[in-house]
N, C-alpha and C positions, 0 to 999 in steps of 0.2 A: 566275124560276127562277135558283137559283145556279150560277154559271159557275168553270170553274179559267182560272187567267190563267198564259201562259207566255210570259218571256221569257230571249231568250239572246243572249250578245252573241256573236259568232265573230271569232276572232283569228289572226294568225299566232301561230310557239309563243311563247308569253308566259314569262320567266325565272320557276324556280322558286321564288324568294324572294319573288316580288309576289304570288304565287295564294292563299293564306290567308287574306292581310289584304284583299287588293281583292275576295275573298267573304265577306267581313265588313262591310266596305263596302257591299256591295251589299245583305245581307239587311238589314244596320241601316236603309239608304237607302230601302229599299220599305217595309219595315215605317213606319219613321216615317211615311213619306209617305200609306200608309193612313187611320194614326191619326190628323192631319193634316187628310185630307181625309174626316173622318167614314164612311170604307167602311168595315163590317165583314166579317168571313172569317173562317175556320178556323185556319190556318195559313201559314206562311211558310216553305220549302225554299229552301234554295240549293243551289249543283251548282258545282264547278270541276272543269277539265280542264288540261292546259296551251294546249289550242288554244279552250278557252270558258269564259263567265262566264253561270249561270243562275241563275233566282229559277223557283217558281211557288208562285201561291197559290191555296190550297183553299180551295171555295165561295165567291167575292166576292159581294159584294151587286149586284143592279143600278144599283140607286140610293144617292144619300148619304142617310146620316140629318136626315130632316128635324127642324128646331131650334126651338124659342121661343126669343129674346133678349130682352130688356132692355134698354134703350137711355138713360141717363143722359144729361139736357141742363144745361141752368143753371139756377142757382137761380131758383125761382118769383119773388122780387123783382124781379130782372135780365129773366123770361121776361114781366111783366106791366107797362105802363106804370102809370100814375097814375087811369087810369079803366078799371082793368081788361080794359084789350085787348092782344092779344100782340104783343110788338113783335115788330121783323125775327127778333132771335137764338131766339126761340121760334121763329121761321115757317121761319128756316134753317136751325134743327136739324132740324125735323120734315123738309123737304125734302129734307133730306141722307139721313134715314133710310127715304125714299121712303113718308113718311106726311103726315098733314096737322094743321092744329092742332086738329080733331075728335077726333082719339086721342090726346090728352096728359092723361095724369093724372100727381098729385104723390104725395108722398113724403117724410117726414121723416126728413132720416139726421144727427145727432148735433142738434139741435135747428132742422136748415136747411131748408127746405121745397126740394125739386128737382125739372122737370118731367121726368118720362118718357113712352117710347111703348116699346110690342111689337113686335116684329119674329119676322114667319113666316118662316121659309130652308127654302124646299123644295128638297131634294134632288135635285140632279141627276142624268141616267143615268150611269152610272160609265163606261159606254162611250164621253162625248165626253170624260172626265178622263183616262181612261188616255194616249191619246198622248203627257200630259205626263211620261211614264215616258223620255224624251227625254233630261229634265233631269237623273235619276237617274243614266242610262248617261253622260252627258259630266261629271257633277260626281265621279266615282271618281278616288282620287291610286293615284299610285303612284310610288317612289321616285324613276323615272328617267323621261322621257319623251319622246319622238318625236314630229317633223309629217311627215308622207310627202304627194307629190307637192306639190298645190298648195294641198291642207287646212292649216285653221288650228288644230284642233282636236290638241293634247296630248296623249298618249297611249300605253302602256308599249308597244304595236306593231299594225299595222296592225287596222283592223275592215274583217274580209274577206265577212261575212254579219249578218243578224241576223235572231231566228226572234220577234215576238209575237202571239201568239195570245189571244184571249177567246173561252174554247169554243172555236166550229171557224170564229172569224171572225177578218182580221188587224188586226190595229192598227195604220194608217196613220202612219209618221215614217218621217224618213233621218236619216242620220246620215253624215259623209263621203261622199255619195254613194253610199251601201250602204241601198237600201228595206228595209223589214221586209218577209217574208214567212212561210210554214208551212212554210218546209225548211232543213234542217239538214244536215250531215255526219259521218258517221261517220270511223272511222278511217281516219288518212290511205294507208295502203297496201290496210289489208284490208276497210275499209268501203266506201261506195255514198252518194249524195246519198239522201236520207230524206225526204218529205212528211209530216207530220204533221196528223192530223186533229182531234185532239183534246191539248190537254194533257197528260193522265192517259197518253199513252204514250210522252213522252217518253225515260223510263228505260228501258222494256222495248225502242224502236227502237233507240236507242245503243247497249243492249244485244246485239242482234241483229248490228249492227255494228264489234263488238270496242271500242267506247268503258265505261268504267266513270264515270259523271258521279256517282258519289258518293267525295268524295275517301277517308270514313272506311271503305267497303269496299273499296277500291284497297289503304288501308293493310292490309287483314284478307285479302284475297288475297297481299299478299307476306308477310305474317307467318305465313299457313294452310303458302306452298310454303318458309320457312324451317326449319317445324318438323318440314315432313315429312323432309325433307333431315337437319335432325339426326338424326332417329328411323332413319333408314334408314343412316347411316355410320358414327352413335356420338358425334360429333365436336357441339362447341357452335360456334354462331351469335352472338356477342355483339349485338346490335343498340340503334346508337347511334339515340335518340330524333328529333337534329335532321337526322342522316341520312336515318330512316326515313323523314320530314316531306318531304325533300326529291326522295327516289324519288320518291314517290306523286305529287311534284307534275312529275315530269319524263316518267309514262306513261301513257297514256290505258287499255290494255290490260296491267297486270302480269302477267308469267311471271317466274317465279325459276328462277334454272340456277346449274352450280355450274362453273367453272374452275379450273385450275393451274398453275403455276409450276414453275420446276427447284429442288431441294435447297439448289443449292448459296448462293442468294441468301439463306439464311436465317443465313449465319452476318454478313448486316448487321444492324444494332439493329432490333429489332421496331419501334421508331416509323416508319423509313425505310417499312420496308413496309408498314405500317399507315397511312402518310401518301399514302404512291402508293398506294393499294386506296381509302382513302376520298376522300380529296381531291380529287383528280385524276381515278378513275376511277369514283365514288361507287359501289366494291363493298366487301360486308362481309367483315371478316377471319374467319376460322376457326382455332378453338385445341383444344386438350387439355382434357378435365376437369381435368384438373390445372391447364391457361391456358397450356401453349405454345402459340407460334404454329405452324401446320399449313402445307405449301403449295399451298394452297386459296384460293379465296374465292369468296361469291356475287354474282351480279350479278343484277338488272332487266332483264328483255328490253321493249321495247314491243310488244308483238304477243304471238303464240300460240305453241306448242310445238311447230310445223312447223319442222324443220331447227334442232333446237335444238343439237345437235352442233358445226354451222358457225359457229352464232351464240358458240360457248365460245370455239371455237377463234381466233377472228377478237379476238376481245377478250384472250383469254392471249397472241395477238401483240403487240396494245399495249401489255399491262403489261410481257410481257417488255421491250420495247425503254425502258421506265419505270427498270423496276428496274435493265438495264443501265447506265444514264447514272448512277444513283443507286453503283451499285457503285463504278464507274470514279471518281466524286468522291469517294468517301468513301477511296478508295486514294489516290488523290492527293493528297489533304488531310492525310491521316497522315503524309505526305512532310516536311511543311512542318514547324514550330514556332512556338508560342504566340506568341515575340518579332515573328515574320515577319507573321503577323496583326495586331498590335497598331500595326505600325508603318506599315499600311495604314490605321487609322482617322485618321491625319492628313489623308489624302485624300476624305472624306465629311462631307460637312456635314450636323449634328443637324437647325439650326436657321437661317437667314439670320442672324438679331441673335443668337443664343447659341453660333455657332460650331460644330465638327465636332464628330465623334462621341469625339474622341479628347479635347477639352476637356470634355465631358459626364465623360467616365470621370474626369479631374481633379478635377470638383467630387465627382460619386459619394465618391471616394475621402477626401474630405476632410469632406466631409455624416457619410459611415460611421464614421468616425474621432470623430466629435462626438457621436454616437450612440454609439459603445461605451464614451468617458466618461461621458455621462450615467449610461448604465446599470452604472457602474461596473463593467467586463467585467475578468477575470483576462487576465494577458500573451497565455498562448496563445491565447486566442477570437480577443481582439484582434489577434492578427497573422492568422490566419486570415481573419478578418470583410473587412481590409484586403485582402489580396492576392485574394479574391473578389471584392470590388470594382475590382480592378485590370486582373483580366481576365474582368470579366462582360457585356463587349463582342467579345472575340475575334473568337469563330465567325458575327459578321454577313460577316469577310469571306471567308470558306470557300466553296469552290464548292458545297459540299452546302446551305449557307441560303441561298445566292442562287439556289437552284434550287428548293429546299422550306422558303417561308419561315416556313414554321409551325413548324419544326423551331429556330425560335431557341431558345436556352437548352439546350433538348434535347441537340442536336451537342453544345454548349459542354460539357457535363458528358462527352460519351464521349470528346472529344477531349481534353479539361484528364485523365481518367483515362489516355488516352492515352500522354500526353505527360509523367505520372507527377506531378504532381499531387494533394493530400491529397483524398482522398476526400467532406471535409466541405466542401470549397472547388468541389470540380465542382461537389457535389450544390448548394450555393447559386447555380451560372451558374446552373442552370435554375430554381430556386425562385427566385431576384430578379423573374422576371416576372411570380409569382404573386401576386392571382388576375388572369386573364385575362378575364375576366365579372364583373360584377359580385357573382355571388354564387358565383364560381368556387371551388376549392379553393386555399386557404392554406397560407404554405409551415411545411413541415413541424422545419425549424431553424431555431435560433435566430440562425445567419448567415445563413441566407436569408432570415429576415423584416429583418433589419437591412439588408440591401444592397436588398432591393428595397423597402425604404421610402426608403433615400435615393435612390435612380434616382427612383421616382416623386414625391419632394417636391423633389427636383432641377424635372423637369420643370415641375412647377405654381410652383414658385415662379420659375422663370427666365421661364414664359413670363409670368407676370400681372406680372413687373418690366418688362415689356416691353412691354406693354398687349398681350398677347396674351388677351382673357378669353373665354370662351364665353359667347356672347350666343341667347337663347331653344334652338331646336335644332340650333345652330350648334357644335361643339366637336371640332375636327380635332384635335386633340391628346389627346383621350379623359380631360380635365384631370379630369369627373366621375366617371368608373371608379376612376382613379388614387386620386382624392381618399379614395374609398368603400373603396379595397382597404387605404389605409393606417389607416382608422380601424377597418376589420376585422380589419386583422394588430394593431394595438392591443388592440383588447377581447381577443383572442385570444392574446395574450401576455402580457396583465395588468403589464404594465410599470410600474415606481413612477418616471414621464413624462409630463409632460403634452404633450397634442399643441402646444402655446404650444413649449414650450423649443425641440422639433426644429423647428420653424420659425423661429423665432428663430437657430437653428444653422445653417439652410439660409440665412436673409438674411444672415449673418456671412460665410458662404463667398461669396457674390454681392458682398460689398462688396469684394471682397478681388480680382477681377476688374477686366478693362478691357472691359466692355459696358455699352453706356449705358444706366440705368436711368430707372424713376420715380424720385419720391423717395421715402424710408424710411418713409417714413409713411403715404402713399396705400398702399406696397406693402402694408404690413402690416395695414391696415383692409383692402384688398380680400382679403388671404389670409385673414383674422377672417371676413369675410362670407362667404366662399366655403365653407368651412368647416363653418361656421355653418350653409349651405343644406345640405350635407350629411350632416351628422351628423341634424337637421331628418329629412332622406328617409330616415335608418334606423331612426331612432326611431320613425319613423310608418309603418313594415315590421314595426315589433313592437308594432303597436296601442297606442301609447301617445299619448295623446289631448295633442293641438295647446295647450292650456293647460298642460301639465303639461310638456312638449319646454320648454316655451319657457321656463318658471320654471329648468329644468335650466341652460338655456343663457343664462341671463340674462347673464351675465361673458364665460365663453368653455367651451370644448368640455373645457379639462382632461384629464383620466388617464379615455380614454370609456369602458372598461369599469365604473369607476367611475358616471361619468354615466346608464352604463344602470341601476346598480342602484337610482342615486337616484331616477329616473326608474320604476323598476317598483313603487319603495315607497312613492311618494306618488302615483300609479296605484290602489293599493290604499286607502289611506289618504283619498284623498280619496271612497271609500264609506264609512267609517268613522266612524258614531256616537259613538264614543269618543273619536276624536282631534279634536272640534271644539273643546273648549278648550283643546289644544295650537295648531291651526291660528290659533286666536281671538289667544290670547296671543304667538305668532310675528307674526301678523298686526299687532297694535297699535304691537308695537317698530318693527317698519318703516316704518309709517305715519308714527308719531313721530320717526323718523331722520332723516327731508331738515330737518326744524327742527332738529337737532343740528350740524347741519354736518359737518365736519371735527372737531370738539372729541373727543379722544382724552385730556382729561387729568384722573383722578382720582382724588382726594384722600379715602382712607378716614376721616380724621379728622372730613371735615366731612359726612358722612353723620347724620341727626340723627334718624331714627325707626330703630325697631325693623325695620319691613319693608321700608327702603331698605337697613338692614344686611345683613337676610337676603335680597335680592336679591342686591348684592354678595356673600357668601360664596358662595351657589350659582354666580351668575358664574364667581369664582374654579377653583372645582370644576371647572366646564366646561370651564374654558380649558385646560382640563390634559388631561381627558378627550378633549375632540372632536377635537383635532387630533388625538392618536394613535391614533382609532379611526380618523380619515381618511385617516391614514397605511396603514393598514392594509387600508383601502380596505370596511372594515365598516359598512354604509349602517344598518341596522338599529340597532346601537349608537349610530354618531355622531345619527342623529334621537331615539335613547332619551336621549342626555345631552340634547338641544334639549329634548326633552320635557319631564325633570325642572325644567326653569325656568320652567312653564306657571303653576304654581302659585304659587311667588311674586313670577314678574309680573305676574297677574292682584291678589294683595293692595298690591302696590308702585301700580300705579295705584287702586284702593279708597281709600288709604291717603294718596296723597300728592300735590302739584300741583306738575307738572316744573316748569312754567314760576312757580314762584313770582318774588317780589317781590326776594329777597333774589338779585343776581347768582351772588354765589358757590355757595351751595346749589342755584340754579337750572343752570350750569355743569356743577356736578359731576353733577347727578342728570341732564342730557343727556350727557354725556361715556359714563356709565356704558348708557345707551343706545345711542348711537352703538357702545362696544365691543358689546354686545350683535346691535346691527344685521349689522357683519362678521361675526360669527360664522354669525349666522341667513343670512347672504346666501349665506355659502361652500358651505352647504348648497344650497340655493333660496331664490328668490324668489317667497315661499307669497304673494303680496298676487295674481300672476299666476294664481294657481290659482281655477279656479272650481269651488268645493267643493261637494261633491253630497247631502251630510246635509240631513234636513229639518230646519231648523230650527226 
């Protein structure tokens, strides 16, 4: 008869960033482990709390499934001597397979005659397997880990109980000296120790005692008491996702209550408040239909709605004394001046090998500057862009960022308005950091994409001069964020740049320093590969298939908004029926290129058939067309001029034998190749593509 299986680990409170993943864990770890071990069942639940980790599964089987195998030995030549008796490696295979040389029969697999036997695997009861669910509970990571007392076993924080059950029987292991049994715990204040006698009641005892063990209706209880809360004051609730994420996983029992604050703290920047309410105090802000901020906010109780007044109260005391400190800095900051900050970043070091913060802003300023010639910027941007850079470090030394460090850039922009300041110069302190995530928001000017591209290719290039690289998931310096945000404020600014030059800009500025570097050359292959890996992970974010990335990136990453289109249009192209004798005819000249070498020189004169000429004129044609469509950055066109050459490349080979006899015609008619090749290469390299027409 089928049985539910329950198990639950019990913890002290376990940090609310580890509980998603380490119940991910856990259900992927039991499930595999079923399938595994041939049980079959219904289903598979998991349960987190912050004080537990549960699984159960619906209807297990008793037994495993019993199997027929097959058993492959060595070939019949090898398993028979000379007078047809088995020698040892016959009698040792069967023996190994716990058969004997009476159940050997053959088998002919690709003309080899091999001997086999059958193998019956009866199914074990599930009930002497389960305990190995041991293995399950101690193989879970979690970012950070702990040993307590005199255990050796790892772990995000103590294992204070553990409940497994099969049916209403327990399933014998320890773990740190913590036996399994059939009792649990409820909430830590308003619950009661629980027995359980059956699985299937798991949820309804926890229930009973103020625990919610499903994380996703914890979330649907604080979002039920958000909405009733709007509906009853008028007022919106915005609610941040990875917030929300984080309540649910910091209360066992959700109640939502609503608190306040005085007036008068709202004439600080709504971020100040909105950073003390969430951050600090993980409560949600409240605004106007219109989106003022209100002074409100809601909080997460752990527990029930008994004395929920005290519990407001008790918490609008701590933000008070929050927002206080926040006031009092943000006054006293306005005291000071831009210069008086700046001349504090002498005293902070960025980097050990690359120096303080105040030499960072040096190169910034100097990266920015190389950037707004590239982009050929009018005077005024360009002074703009500059003095953004100049002081897009300030406000790290403000009492208000060393208090609320999330507010970098933020401050930087109220205080640079402040302190009078061009409007487009604050606004890029705080857009130079963006994006902050990888798939964060993008800054919105054109000085702010420019300074915090140089800040970020500052950083990646200083530190990989330095052998600072991120190695597997090792990367303290967030060099792969950085890398992802510059080649997104790229695509997104469609710049006529390729990602080459500004780094190239940035190793100018680095040579031009006294930190000791690699050499110019290592730097600039590892910056190519690093690159390279990146642009790789965004291209294959937008489905664009691993043969086709990589034809794109044959050379280097270039102008990537560009690279994306070339990339989505031979994405396309390579389903395309049509374009196989383009791809055919691009394909050939490449092929034929590494035999061309370098030979770039030739001679129309000595062209001597008809379809070598009309190669060459169409050539010509090209060369005039593709670059300025690629200047343009028009994928479509510049592959339409490749195109038009499909046809009398294909009669140019019909017609003619590159490698002829005669050097000079041979020569030329490779030369006329080779240009050909450049052209085809600067687009892709179609030889990489694995083209999906039936041919």
């Amino acid at each position: 008869m089928a049985k539910d299986v329950l198990i639950e680990i019990g913890l002290e409170e376990l940090p609310a960033r580890f509980i998603d993943d380490a119940e991910k864990q856990l259900l992927s770890k039991a499930t595999k482990w079923l399938e595994e071990q041939r049980i079959s069942f219904d289903s598979v639940t998991s349960f987190s709390t912050p004080r537990r980790l549960a699984v159960k599964i619906s209807n297990i089987a008793e037994y495993q499934t019993t199997i027929e195998e097959e058993a492959k030995g060595p070939a019949e030549k090898i398993a028979k001597d000379e007078n047809g008796e088995w020698t040892k490696a016959a009698i040792g295979f069967t023996k190994g397979q716990g058969k004997t040389p009476d159940d050997i029969y053959t088998k002919e697999i690709k003309g080899i005659s091999y001997i086999f036997v059958k193998k019956h695997i009866d199914g074990k009861p599930v009930s002497d397997l389960l305990p190995e669910f041991k293995g399950i509970i101690e193989s879970i990571q979690f970012g950070k880990n702990m040993r307590w007392a005199s255990e050796t076993l790892r772990y995000a924080r103590p294992i204070r109980w553990l409940v497994a059950l099969y049916g209403n029987d327990a399933i014998p292991f320890e773990i740190t000296g913590v036996q399994t049994a059939n009792k649990t715990v409820g909430h830590r204040f308003l619950g009661k120790e629980i027995t359980l006698n059956d699985p299937s009641e798991y949820e309804s005892s926890l229930a009973e005692n103020y625990v919610v063990v499903n994380s996703k209706e914890r979330e649907k209880l604080i979002l039920k008491g958000i909405e009733a809360l709007e509906k009853e004051n008028g007022f919106k609730i915005p609610v941040d996702a990875d917030l929300l994420a984080e309540v649910r996983n910091l209360v066992e029992y959700p109640t939502v209550f609503m608190g306040s604050f005085e007036d008068k703290f709202l004439h600080l920047p709504a971020e100040v408040l909105i950073t003390s309410m969430k951050e600090h105090q993980r409560y949600f802000p409240v605004i106007t239909k219109d989106g003022d901020l209100l002074p409100h906010f809601i909080g997460v109780r752990n527990g029930d709605d008994h004395h929920l007044g005290t519990v407001a109260r008790g918490n609008e005391k701590v933000l008070r004394a929050r927002l206080s400190d926040g006031e009092f800095f943000f006054e006293e900051d306005k005291k000071q001046s831009i210069s008086y900050y700046q001349e504090k970043l002498d005293r902070v070091v960025f980097q050990e090998k690359l120096g303080t913060i105040s030499d960072k802003v040096k190169r910034i300023i100097a990266i920015t500057e190389s950037i707004t010639d590239l982009l050929e910027l009018e005077e005024s941007a360009k002074k703009k862009a500059l003095r953004a850079a100049e002081i897009s470090k300030f406000d790290l030394m403000t009492n208000m960022v060393n208090e609320f460090t999330e507010l970098q850039g933020v401050i930087g922009e109220k205080y640079a308005v402040h302190f009078g300041e061009d409007a487009d110069v604050a606004q890029a302190i705080r857009e130079h950091y963006l994006p902050k995530q990888a798939n964060g928001d993008l800054p919105d000017t054109l000085i702010g994409a420019i300074v915090s591209i140089a800040d970020k290719v500052d950083t990646i290039v200083g530190c990989i001069s330095v052998g600072l690289i991120p190695t597997g998931s090792q990367d303290p310096y967030g060099l792969r964020r950085q890398a992802a945000g510059i080649l997104r404020i790229m695509e997104n600014r469609k710049w006529d740049v390729s990602l080459e030059e500004i780094l190239d800009a940035a190793l100018s500025v680095y040579q031009q320093t006294q930190i000791e570097q690699h050499s110019n050359e290592e730097v600039q292959k590892e910056l190519n590969e690093f690159f390279r890996h990146r642009a790789v992970f965004l291209l294959k974010e937008m489905d664009i298939a691993q043969d086709v990335i990589h034809a794109v990136l044959h050379a280097e990453v270039g102008r990537f908004d560009y690279t994306i289109s070339k990339a989505k249009i031979l994405a396309d192209k390579r389903n395309d029926e049509s374009f196989k004798p383009v791809q055919e005819a691009l394909t050939r000249v490449l092929n034929l290129s590494d035999k061309a070498g370098d030979t770039d020189s030739i001679t129309p004169e000595r062209f001597v058939t008809d379809t070598e000429k009309e190669l060459f004129e169409k050539y010509r044609s090209a060369k005039k067309d593709f670059p300025a469509y690629n200047q343009v950055k028009a994928a479509d066109d510049a592959l339409s001029s490749l195109a038009e050459l499909a046809e009398p490349i294909h009669e140019f080979f019909e017609n003619n034998m590159v490698m002829t006899d005669d050097i000079k015609i041979r020569a030329n008619r490779l030369g006329l190749i080779h240009e050909l090749s450049l052209m085809i290469k600067d687009f892709a390299d179609f030889r990489i593509i694995e083209w999906k027409q039936q041919f």
